[in-house]
PDB file as gemmi writes it, atoms N, CA and C in Angstrom:
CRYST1    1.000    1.000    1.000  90.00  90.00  90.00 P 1                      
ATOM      1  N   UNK A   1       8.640  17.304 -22.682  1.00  0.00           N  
ATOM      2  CA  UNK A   1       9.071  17.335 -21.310  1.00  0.00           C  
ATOM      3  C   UNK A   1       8.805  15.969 -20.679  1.00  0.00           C  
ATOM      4  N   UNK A   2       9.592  15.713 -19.902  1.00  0.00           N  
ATOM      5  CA  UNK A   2       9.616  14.009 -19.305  1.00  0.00           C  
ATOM      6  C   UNK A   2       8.846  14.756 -18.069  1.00  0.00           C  
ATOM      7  N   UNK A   3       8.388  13.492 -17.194  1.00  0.00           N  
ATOM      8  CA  UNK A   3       7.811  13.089 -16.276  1.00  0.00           C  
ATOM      9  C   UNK A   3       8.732  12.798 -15.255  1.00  0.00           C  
ATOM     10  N   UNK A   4       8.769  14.196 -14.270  1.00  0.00           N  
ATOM     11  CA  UNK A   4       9.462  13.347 -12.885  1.00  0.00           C  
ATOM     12  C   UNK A   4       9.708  12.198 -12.067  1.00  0.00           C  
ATOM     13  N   UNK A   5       9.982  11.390 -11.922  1.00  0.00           N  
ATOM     14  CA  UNK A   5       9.832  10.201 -11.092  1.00  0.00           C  
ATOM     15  C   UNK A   5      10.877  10.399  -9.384  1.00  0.00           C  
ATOM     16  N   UNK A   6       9.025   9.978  -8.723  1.00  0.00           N  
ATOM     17  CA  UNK A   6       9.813  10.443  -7.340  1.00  0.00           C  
ATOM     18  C   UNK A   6       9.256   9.217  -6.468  1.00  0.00           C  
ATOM     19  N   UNK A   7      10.226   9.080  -5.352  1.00  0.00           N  
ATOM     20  CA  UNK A   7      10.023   8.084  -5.048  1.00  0.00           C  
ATOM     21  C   UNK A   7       8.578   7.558  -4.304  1.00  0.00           C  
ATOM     22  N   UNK A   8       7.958   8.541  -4.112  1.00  0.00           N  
ATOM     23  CA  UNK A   8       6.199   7.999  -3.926  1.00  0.00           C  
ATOM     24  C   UNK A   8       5.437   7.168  -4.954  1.00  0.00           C  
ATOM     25  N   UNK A   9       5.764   8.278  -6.340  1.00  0.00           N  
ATOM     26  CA  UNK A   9       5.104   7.523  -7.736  1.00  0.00           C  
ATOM     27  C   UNK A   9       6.116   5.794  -6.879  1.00  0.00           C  
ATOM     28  N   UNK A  10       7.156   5.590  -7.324  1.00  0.00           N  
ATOM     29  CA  UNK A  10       7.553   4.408  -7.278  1.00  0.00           C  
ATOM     30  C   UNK A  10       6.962   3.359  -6.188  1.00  0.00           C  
ATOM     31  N   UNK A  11       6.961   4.444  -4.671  1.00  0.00           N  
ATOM     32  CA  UNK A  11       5.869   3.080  -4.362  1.00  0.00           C  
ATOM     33  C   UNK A  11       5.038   3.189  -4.615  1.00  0.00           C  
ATOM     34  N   UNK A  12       3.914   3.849  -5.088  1.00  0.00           N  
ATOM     35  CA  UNK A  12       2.641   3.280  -5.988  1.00  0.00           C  
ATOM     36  C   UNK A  12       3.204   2.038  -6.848  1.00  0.00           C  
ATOM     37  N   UNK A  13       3.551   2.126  -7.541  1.00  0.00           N  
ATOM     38  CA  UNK A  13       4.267   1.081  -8.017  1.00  0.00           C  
ATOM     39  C   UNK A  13       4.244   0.006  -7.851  1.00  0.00           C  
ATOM     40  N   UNK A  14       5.146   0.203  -6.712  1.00  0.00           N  
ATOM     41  CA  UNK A  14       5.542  -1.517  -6.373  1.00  0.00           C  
ATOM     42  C   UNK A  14       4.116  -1.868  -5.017  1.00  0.00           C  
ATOM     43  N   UNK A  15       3.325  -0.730  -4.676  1.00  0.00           N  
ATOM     44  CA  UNK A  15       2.005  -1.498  -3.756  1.00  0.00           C  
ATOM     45  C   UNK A  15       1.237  -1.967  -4.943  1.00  0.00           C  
ATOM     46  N   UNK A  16       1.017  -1.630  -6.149  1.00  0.00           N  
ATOM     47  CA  UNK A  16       0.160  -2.351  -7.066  1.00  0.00           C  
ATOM     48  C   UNK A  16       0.945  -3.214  -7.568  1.00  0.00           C  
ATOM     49  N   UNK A  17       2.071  -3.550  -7.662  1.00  0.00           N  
ATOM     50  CA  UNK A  17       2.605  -4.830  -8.024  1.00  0.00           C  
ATOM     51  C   UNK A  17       2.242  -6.021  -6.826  1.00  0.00           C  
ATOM     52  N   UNK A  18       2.189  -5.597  -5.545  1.00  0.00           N  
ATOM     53  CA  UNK A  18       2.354  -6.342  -4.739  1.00  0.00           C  
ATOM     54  C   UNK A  18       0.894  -7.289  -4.529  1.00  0.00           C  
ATOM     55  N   UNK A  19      -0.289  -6.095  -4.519  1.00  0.00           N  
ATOM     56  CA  UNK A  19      -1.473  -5.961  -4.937  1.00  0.00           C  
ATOM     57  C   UNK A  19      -1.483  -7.318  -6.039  1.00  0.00           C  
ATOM     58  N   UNK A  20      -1.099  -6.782  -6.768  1.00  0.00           N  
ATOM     59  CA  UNK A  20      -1.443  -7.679  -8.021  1.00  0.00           C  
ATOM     60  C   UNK A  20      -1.062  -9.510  -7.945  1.00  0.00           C  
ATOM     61  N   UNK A  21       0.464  -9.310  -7.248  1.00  0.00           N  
ATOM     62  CA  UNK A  21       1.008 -10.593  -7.199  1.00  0.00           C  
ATOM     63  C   UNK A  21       0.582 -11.592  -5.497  1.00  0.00           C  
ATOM     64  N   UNK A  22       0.133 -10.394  -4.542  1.00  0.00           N  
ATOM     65  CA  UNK A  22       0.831 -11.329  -3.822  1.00  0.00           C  
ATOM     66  C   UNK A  22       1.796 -11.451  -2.701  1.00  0.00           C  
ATOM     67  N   UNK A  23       3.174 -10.985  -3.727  1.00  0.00           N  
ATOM     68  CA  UNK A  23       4.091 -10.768  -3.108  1.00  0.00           C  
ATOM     69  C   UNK A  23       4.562  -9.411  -1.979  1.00  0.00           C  
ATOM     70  N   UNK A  24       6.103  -9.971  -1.958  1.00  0.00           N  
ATOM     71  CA  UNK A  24       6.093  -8.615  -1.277  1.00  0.00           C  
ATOM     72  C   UNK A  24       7.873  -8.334  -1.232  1.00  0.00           C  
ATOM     73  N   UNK A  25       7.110  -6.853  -2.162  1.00  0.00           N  
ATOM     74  CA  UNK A  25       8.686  -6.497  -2.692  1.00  0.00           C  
ATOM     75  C   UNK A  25       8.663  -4.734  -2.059  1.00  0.00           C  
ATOM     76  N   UNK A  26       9.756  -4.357  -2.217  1.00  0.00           N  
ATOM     77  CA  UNK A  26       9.974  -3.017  -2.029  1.00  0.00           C  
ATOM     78  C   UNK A  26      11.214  -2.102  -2.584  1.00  0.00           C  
ATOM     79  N   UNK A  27      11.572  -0.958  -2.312  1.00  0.00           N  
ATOM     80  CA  UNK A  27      12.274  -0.380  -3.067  1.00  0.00           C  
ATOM     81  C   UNK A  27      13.381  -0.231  -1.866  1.00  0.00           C  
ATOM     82  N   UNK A  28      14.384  -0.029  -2.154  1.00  0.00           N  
ATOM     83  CA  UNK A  28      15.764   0.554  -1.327  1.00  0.00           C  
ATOM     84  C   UNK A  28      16.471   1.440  -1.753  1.00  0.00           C  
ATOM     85  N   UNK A  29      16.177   2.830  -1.204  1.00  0.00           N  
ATOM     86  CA  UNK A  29      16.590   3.990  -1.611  1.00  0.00           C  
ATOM     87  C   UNK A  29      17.942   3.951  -0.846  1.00  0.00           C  
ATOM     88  N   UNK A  30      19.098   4.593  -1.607  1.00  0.00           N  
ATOM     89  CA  UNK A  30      20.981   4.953  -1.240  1.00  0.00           C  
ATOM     90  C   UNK A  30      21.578   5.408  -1.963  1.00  0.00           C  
ATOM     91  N   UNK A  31      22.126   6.020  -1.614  1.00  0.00           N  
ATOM     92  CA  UNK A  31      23.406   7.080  -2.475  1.00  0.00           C  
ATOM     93  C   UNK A  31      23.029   7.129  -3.945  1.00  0.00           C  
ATOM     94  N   UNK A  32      21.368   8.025  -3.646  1.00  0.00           N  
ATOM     95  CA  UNK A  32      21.058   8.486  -4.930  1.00  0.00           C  
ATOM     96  C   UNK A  32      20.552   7.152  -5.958  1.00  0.00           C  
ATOM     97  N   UNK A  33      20.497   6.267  -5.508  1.00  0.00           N  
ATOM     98  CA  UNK A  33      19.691   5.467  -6.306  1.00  0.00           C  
ATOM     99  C   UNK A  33      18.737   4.450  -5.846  1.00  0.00           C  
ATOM    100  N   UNK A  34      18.407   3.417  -6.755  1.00  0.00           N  
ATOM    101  CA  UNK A  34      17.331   2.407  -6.233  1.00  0.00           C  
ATOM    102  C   UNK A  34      17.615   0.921  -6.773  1.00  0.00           C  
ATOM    103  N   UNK A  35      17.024  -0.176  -6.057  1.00  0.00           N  
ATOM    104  CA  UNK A  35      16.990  -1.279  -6.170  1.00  0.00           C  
ATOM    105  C   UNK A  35      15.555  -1.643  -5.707  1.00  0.00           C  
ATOM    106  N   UNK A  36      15.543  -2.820  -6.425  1.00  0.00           N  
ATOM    107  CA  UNK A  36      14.493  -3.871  -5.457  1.00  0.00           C  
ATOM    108  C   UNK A  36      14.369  -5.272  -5.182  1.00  0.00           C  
ATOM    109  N   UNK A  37      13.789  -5.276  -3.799  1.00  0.00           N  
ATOM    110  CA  UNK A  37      13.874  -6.500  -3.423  1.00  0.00           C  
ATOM    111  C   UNK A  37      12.977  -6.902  -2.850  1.00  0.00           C  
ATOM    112  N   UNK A  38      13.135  -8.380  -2.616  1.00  0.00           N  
ATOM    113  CA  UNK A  38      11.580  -9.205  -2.533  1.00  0.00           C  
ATOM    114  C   UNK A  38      12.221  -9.928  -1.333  1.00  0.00           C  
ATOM    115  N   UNK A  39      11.333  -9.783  -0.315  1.00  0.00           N  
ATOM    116  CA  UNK A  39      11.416  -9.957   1.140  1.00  0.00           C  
ATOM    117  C   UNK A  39      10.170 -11.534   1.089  1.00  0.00           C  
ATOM    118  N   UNK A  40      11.041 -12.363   1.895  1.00  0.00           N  
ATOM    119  CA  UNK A  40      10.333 -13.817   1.889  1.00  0.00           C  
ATOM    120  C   UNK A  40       9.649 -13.542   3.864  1.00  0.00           C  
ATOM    121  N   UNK A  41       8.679 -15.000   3.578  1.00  0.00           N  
ATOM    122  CA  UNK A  41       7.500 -14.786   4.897  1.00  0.00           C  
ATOM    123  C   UNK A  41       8.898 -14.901   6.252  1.00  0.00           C  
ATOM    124  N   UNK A  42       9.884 -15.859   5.799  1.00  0.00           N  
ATOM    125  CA  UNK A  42      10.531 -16.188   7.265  1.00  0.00           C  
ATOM    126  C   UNK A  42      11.759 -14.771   7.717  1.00  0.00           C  
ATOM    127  N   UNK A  43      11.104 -13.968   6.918  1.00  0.00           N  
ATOM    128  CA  UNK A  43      12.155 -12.315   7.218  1.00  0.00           C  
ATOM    129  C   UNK A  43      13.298 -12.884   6.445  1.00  0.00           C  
ATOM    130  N   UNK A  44      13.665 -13.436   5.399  1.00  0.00           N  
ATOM    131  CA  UNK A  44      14.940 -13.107   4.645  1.00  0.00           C  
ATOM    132  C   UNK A  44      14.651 -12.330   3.499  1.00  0.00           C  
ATOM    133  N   UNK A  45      15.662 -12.161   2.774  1.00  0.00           N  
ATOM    134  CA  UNK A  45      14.975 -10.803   1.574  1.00  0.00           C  
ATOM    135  C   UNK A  45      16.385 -11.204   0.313  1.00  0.00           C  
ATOM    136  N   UNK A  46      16.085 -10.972  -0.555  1.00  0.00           N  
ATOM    137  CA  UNK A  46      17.007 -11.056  -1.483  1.00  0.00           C  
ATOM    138  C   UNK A  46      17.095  -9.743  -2.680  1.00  0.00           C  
ATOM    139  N   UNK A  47      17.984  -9.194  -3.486  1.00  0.00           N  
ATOM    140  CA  UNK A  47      18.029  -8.415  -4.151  1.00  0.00           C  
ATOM    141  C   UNK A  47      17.780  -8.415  -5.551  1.00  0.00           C  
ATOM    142  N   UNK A  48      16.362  -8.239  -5.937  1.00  0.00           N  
ATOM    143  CA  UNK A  48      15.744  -8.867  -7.328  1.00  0.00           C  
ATOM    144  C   UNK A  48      16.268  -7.189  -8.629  1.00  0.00           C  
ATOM    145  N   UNK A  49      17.384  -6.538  -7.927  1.00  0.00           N  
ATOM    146  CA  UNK A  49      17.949  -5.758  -9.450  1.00  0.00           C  
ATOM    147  C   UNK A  49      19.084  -5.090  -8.729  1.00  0.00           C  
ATOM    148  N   UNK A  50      20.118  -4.422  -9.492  1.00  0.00           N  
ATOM    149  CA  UNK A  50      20.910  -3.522  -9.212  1.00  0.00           C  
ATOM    150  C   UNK A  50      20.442  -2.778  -8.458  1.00  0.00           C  
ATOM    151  N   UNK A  51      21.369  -1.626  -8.175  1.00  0.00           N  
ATOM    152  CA  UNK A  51      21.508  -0.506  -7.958  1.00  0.00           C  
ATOM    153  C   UNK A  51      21.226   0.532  -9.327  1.00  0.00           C  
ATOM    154  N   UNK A  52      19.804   1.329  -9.471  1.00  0.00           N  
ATOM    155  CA  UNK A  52      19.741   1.913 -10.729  1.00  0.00           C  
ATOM    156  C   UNK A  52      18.914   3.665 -10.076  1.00  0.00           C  
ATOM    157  N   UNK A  53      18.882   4.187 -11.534  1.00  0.00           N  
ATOM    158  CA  UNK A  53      18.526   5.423 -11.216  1.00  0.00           C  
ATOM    159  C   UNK A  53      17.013   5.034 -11.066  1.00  0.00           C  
ATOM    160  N   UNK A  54      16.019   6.544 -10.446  1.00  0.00           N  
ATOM    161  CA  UNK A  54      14.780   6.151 -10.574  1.00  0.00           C  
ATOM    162  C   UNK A  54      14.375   6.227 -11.570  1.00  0.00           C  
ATOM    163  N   UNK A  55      14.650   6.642 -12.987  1.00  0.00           N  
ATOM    164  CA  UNK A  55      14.342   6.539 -14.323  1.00  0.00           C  
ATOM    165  C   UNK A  55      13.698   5.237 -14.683  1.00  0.00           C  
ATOM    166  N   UNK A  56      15.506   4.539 -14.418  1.00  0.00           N  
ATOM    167  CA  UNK A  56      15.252   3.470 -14.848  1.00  0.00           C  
ATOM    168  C   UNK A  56      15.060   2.410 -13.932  1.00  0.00           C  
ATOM    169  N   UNK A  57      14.912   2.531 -12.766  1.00  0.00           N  
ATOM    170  CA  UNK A  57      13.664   1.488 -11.975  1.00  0.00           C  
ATOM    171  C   UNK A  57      12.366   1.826 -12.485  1.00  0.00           C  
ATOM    172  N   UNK A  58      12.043   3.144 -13.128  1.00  0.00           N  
ATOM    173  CA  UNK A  58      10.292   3.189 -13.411  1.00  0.00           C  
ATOM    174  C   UNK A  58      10.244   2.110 -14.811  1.00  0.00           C  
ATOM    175  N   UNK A  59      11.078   2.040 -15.614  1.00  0.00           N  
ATOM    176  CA  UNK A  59      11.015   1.742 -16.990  1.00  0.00           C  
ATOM    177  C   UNK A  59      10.962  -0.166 -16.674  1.00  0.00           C  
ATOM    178  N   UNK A  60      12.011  -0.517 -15.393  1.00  0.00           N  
ATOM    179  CA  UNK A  60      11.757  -2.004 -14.726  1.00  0.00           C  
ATOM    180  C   UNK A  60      10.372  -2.828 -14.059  1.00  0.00           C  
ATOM    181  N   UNK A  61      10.110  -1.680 -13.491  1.00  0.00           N  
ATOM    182  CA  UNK A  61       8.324  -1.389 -12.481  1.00  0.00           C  
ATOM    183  C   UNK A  61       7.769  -2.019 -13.670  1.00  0.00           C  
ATOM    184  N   UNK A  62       7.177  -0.836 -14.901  1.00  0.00           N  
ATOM    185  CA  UNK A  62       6.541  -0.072 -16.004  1.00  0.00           C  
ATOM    186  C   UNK A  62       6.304  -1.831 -16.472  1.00  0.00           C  
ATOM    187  N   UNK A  63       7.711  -2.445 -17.011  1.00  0.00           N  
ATOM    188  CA  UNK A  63       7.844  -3.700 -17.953  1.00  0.00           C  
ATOM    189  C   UNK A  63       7.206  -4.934 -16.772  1.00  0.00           C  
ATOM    190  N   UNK A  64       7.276  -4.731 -15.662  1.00  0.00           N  
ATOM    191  CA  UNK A  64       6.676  -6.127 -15.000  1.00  0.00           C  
ATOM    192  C   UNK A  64       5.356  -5.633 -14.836  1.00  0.00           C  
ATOM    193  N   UNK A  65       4.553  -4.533 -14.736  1.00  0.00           N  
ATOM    194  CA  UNK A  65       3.080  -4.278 -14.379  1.00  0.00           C  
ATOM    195  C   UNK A  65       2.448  -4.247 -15.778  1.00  0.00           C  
ATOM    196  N   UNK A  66       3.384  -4.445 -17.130  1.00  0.00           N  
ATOM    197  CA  UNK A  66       2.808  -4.845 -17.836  1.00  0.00           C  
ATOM    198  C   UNK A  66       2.610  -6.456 -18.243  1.00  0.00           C  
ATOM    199  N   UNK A  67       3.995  -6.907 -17.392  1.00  0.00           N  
ATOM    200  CA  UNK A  67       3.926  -8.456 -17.663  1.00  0.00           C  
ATOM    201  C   UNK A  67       2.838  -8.968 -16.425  1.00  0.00           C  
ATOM    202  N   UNK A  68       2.260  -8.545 -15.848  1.00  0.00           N  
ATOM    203  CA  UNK A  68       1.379  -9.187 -14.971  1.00  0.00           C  
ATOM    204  C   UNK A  68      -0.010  -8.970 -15.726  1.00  0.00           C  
ATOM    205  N   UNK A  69      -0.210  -7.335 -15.789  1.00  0.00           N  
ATOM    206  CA  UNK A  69      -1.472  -7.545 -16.371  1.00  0.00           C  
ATOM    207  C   UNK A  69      -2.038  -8.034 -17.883  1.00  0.00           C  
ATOM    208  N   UNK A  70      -0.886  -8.797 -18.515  1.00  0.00           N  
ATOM    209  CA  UNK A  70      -1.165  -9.375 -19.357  1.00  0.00           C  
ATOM    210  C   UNK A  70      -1.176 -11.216 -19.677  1.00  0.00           C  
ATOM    211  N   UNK A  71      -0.774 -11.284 -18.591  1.00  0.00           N  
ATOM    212  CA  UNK A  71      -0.694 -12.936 -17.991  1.00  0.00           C  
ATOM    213  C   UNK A  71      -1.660 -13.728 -16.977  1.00  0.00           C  
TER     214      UNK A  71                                                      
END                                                                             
């Protein structure tokens, strides 16, 4: 049995990514799916992925919170 992914787990997520880096990114929930994007200090923001399911934004999350805590 898989593991639900809802969009709370996801921001856990991205607050310990943010945590981790620094930065400051977030999720954009619409018509059933997700993206993310990384919002700069002077309020502009840019779109750092598609439009994807939450599956596979966890599996995107999953691969950068492993590339941080191993760098």
């Amino acid at each position: 049995m898989t593991q639900r992914i809802t969009e709370k787990f996801l921001d856990n997520m991205i607050k310990n990514i943010n945590n981790r880096t620094g930065r400051k990114y977030f999720l954009e929930y619409a018509y059933g799916g997700v993206k993310l994007v990384h919002t700069y200090e002077n309020g502009g923001y840019t779109d750092e992925s598609y439009r994807m399911t939450k599956r596979e934004m966890y599996y995107v999350l999953d691969a950068l919170q492993h590339f941080i805590n191993h760098n």
